[in-house]
N, C-alpha and C positions, 0 to 999 in steps of 0.2 A: 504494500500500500504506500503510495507516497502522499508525503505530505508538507503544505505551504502555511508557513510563517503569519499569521493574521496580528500585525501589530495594533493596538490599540494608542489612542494616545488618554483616555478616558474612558471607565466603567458603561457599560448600561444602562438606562433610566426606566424604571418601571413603566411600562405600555408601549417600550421601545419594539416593532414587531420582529427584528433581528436578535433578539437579548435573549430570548429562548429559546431559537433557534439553535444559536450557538453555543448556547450552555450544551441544548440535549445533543447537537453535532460530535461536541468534545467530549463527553461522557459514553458517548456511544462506539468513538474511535479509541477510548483507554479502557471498555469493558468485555466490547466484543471478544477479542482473547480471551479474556478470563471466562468469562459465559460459555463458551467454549470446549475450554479445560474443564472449566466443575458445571456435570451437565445436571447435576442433582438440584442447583440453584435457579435462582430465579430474581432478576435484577430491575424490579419495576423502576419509573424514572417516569417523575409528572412535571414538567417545567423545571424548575429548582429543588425539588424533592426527591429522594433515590433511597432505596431499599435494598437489601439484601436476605435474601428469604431462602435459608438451605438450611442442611444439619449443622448440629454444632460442631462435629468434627472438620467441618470444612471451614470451617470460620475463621482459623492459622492459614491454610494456604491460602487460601483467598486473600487475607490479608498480608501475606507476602510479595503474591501477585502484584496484586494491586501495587504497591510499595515499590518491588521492582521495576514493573510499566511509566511509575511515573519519575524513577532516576533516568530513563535513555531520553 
C-alpha cells in the first residue's frame, strides 16, 4: 500500500465535512492489518469513536500491534 504525506497546518473544526473522513481514513489504514491478524476481533469505528471487541487473551497482541504499526 502506498502512502502520501497529508500535512496539516491546523486541526479540524467540528462540522468540518473532511474531519471525519480523515480520522476514519487513518484509522482504517493502521487497523486493517491488525483486523486481519486477530480474526477473533472486531474493531467498530463511528466518527471519533473506536472499539475493540475480542477475547481477552488477545488484548496483548493486539496491543502490541497496534504499538508497533504506529512506530514505522
Amino acid at each position: 500500500m502506498d502512502f502520501t504525506l497529508i500535512s496539516s497546518q491546523s486541526d479540524t473544526q467540528q462540522g468540518e465535512p473532511l474531519g471525519g473522513v480523515l480520522f476514519t481514513l487513518t484509522h482504517f489504514c493502521i487497523f486493517r492489518p491488525i483486523a486481519t491478524t486477530h480474526l477473533t476481533c472486531v474493531f467498530p469505528l463511528l466518527v471519533s469513536d473506536m472499539h475493540i471487541i475480542c477475547p481477552t487473551l488477545d488484548v496483548l497482541p493486539i496491543f502490541y500491534d497496534c504499538k508497533k504499526s504506529l512506530e514505522h
